[in-house]
LONU-700382 format. One record per residue (C-alpha): residue number from 1; residue in one letter; x, y, z. Coordinates in steps of 0.5 Angstrom, whole numbers, always signed. Layout:
<recs>
REC    n  res   east  north     up
REC  NUM    A      X      Y      Z
...
</recs>
This chain:
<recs>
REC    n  res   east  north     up
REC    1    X     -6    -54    -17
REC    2    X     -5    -58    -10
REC    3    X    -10    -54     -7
REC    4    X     -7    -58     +1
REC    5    X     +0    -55     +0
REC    6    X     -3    -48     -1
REC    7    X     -6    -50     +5
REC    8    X     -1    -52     +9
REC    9    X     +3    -45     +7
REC   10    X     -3    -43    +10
REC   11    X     -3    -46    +16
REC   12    X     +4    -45    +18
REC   13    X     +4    -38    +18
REC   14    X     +0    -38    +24
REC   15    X     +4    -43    +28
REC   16    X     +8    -37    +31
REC   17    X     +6    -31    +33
REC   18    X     +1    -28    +27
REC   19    X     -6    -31    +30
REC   20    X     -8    -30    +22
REC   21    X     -7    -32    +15
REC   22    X    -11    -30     +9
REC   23    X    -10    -32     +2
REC   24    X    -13    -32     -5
REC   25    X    -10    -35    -11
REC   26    X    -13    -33    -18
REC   27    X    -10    -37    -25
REC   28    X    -14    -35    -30
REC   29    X     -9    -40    -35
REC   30    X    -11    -45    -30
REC   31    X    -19    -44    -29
REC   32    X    -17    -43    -22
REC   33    X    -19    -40    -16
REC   34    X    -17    -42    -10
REC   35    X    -19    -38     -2
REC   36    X    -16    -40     +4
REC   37    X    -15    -38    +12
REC   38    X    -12    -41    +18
REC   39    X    -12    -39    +25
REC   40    X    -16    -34    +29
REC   41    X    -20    -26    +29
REC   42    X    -15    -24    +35
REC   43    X    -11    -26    +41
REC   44    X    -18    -25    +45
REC   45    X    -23    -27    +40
REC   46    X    -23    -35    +39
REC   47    X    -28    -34    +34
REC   48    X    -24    -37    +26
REC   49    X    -22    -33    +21
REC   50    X    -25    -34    +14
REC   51    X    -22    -33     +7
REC   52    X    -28    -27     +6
REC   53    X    -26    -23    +12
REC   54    X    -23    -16    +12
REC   55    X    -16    -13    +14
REC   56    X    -12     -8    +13
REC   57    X     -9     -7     +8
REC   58    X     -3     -2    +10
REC   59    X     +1     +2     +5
REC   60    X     -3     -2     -1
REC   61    X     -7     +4     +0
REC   62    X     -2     +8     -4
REC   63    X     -3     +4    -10
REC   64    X    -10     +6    -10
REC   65    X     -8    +14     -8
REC   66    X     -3    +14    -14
REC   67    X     -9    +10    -19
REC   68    X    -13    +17    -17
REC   69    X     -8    +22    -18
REC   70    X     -6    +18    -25
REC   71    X    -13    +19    -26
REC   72    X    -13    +27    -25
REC   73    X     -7    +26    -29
REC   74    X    -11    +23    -35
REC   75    X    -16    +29    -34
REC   76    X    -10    +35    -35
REC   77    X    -12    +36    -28
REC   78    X     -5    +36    -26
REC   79    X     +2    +33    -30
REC   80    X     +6    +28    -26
REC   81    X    +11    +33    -26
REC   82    X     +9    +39    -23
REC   83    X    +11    +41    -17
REC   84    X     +7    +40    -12
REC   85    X     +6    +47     -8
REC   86    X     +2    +49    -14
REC   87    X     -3    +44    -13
REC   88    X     -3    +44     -5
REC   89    X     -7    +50     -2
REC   90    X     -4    +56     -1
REC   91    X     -4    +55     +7
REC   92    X     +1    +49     +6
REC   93    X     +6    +55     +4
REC   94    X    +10    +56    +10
REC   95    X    +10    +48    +11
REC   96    X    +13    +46     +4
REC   97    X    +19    +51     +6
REC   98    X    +20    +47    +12
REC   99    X    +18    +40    +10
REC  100    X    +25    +39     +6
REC  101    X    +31    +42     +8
REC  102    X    +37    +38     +6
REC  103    X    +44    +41     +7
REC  104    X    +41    +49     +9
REC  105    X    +38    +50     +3
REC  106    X    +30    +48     +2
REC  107    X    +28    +44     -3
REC  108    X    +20    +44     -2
REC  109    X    +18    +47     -7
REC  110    X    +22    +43    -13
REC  111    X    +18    +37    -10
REC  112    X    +13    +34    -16
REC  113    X     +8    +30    -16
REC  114    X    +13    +24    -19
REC  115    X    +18    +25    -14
REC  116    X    +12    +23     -9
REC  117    X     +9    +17    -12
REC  118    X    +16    +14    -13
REC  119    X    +20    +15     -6
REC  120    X    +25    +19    -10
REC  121    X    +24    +27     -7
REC  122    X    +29    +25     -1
REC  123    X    +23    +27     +5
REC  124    X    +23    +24    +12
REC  125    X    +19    +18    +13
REC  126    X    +14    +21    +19
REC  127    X    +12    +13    +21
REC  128    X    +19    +12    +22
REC  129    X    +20    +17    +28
REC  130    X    +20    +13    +35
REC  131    X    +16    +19    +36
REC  132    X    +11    +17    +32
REC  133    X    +11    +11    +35
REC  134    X    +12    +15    +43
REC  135    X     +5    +18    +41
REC  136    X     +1    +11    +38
REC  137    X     +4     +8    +44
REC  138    X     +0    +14    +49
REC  139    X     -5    +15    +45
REC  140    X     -7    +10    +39
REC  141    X    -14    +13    +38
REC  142    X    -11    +20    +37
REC  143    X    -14    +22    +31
REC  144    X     -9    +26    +26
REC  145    X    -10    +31    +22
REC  146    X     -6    +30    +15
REC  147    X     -1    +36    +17
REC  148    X     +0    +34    +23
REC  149    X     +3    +29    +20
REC  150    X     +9    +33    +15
REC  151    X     +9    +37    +21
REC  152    X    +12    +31    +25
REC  153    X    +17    +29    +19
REC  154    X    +20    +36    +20
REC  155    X    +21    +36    +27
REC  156    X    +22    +28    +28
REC  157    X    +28    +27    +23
REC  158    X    +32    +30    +17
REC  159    X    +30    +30     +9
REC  160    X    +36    +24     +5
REC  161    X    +38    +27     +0
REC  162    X    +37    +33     -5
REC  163    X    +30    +31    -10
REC  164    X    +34    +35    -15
REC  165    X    +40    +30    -15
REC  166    X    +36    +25    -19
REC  167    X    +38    +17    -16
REC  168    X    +36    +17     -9
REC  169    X    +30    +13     -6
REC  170    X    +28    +13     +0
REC  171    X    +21    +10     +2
REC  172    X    +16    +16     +5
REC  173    X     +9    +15     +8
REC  174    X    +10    +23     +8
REC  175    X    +10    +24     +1
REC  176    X     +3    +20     +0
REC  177    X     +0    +24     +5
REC  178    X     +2    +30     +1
REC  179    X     -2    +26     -4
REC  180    X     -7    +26     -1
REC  181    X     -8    +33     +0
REC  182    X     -7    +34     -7
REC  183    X    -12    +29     -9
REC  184    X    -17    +33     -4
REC  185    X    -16    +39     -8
REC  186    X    -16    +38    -13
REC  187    X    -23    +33    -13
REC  188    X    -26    +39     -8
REC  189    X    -28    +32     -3
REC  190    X    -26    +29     +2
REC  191    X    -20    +23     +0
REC  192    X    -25    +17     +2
REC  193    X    -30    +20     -3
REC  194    X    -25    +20     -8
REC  195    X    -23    +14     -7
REC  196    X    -30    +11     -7
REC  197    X    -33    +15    -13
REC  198    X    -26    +14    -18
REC  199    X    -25     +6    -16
REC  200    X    -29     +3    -10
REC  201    X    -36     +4    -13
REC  202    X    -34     +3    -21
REC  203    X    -31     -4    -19
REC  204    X    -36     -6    -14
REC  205    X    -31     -6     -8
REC  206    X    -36     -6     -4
REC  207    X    -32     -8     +3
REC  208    X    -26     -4     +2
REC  209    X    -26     +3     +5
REC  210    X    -23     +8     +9
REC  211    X    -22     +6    +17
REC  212    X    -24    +13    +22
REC  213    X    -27    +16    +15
REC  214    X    -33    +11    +13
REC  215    X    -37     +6    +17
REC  216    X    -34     -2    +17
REC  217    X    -37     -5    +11
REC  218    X    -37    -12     +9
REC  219    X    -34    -18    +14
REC  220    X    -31    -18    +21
REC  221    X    -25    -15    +21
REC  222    X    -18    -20    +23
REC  223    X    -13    -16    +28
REC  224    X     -6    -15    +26
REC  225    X     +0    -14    +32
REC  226    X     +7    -11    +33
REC  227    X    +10    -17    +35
REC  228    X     +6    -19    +41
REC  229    X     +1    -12    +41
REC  230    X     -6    -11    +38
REC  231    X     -6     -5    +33
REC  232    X    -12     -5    +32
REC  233    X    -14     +2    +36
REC  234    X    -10     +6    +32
REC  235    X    -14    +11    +28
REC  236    X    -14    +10    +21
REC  237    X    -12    +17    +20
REC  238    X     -5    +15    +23
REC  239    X     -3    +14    +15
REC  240    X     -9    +15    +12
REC  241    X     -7    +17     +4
REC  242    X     -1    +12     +5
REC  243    X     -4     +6     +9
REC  244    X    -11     +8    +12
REC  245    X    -15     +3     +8
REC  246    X    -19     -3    +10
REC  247    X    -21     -9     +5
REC  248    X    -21    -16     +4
REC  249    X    -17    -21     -1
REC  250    X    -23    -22     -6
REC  251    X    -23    -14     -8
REC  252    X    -15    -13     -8
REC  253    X    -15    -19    -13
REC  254    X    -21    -15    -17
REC  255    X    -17     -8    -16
REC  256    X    -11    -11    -18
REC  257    X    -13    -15    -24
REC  258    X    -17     -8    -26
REC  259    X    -12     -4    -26
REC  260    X     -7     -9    -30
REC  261    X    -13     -9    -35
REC  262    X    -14     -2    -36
REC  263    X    -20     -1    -33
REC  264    X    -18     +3    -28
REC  265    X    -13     +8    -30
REC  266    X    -11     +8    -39
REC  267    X     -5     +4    -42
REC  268    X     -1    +10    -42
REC  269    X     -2    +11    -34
REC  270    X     -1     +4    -33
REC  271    X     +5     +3    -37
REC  272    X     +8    +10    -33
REC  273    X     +6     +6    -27
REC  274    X     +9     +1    -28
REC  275    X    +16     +4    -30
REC  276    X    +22     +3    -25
REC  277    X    +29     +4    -23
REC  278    X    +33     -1    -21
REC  279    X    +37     +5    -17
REC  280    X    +30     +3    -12
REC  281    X    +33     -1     -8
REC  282    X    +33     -2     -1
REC  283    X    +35     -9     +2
REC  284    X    +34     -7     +8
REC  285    X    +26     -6     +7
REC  286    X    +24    -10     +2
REC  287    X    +26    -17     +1
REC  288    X    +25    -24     -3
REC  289    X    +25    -21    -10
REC  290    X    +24    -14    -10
REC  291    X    +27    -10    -17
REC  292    X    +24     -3    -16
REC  293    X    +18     +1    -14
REC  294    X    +15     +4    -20
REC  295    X     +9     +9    -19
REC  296    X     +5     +7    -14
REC  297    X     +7     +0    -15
REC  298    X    +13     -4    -14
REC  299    X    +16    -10    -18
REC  300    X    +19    -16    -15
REC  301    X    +21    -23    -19
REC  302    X    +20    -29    -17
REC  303    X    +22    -37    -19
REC  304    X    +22    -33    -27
REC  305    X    +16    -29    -27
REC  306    X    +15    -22    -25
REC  307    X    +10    -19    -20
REC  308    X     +8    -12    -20
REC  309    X     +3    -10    -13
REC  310    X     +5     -8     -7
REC  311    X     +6    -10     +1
REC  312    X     +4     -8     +7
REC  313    X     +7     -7    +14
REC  314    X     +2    -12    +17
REC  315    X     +4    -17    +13
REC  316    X     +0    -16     +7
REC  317    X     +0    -18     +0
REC  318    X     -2    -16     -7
REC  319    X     +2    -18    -13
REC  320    X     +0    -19    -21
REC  321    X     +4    -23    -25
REC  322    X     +1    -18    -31
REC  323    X     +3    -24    -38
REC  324    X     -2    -29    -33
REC  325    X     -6    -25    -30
REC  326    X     -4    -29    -24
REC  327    X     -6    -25    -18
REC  328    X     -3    -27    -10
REC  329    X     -8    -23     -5
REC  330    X     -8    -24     +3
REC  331    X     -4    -22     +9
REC  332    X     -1    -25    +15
REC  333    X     -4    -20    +20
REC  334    X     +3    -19    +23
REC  335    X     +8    -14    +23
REC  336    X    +14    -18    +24
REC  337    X    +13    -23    +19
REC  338    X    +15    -23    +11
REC  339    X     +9    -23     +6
REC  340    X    +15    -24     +0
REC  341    X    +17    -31     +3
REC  342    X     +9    -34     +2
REC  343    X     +8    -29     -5
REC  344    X    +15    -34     -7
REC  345    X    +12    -40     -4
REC  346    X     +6    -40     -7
REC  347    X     +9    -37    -14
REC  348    X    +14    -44    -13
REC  349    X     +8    -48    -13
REC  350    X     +5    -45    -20
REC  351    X    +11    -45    -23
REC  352    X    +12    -53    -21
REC  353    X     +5    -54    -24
REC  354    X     +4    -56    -31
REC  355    X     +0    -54    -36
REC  356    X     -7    -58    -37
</recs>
């Protein structure tokens, strides 16, 4: 593997205006572990970012929210296909009659559980409202409640489609909220004890946890921008079940490389997970080599190998090509820039390597 080329992807990442780049490749067929970073901690803060330090990982969380609710599945606590106002407090009632109204007619309470995890119930995104973004401008360290959260995707926009229509798909923070909430439930704890006692601790992901919910743990944590505006004082509850988590490369690439094993959910799970439809769709939000978006995870293909993982919207990566083990973990920090261009990169150097 020519470590200098992955390097130099490395660098040229941070030669615009990301002030950062992480990057870990794991190729168990290689023997091969490689770690990397350029640039530095922020704009402000001269200090250099090391291949070990903490980011954001943004919507990678719902990978980790969507192996929980698996989990619960596993244990008969709910089916994928209930809906979902039979497993959310009987207070959300009133919300869940408001929350997708399509046409006049209000289809909350056919929502279910799968239709959350794939993106195909229809619902509004609450973080594509410019009245979110009004409120994060304002007032970035506001801390959200999950209802303020759906009760912003009922009065900033309108649902796409009917869930009960079978085909559409429409990628919603929202949905993973309500997840959240269902995951809260039905654990009788709160989200971040979840995550920490079902696949935090039984993995040992010691530096990965819920920012505005748990202490930093682990390294130094590395700024993502807008463009040219540091985000870092936005509160962590702001997407919360479907973005709100901290971590660095090293434990995505475990959590990752677990999950593909079986470790954290059963096969028949994983291979539920894993299932896509190729009417998922959507050029405009996912780039180099999407295919689908499964249970919490999406599939992208790339120089003839298949990924399955997740992206996130600062810049962050985590992909498994699941027949090597081959694992591309990190981010670039940046909300402008496409993490699918360096997964492809990266996979054009594997490809080109032969075997030894």
């Amino acid at each position: 593997m020519n470590e200098q080329r992955l390097q130099e992807l490395v660098d040229a990442e941070v030669a615009g205006s990301s002030p950062s780049c992480i990057l870990r490749v794991e190729y168990p067929g290689e023997h091969f572990v490689w770690k990397g970073s350029a640039g530095t901690i922020s704009r402000d803060d001269a200090s250099p970012v090391l291949p070990t330090d903490s980011f954001r990982i943004a919507s990678i969380t719902k990978t980790f929210t969507a192996a929980v609710l698996m989990q619960l599945a596993d244990e008969h606590r709910l089916q994928l296909d209930d809906q979902m106002v039979s497993l959310l407090d009987p207070s959300m009632g009133d919300l869940v009659d408001r929350v997708h109204v399509f046409e006049g007619r209000s289809y909350g309470r056919e929502i279910t559980v799968r239709q959350l995890l794939c993106h195909s119930s229809g619902l509004f995104d609450y973080a594509s409202a410019p009245e979110f973004f009004s409120v994060l401008g304002a007032n970035p360290s506001k801390v959200w409640t999950p209802r303020e959260l759906v009760e912003l995707a009922v009065t900033a926009g309108s649902p796409l489609f009917a869930p009960d229509q079978g085909y559409g798909y429409a990628y919603s923070d929202t949905g993973y909220v309500l997840l959240g909430l269902i995951i809260e439930r039905l654990d009788q704890c709160a989200l971040h004890e979840s995550y920490r006692r079902r696949i935090l601790a039984p993995l040992g992901l010691s530096e990965t946890y819920l920012e505005g919910y748990e202490a930093h743990r682990g390294p130094q944590l590395t700024h993502a921008y807008e463009g040219d505006l540091d985000v870092m004082a936005i509160h962590g509850s702001a997407d919360w079940a479907g973005g709100g988590l901290v971590s660095t490369a090293a434990d995505l690439a475990t959590f990752v490389a677990a999950l593909v094993r079986g470790d954290v959910v059963n096969r028949i799970a994983l291979a539920e997970m894993f299932s896509y439809d190729f009417r998922a769709l959507d050029p405009a939000r996912h780039t180099v080599g999407y295919v689908g978006y499964g249970l919490g995870l999406d599939a992208r293909q790339s120089n003839g190998l298949e990924l399955r993982g997740h992206r996130g919207h600062w810049g962050v990566l985590m992909h498994i090509e699941p027949t090597s083990g081959l694992v591309i973990t990190g981010t670039i920090n940046q909300a402008s820039y496409r993490p699918d261009v360096l997964m492809h990169a990266v996979t054009e150097l594997i490809v080109g390597q032969p075997s030894r």
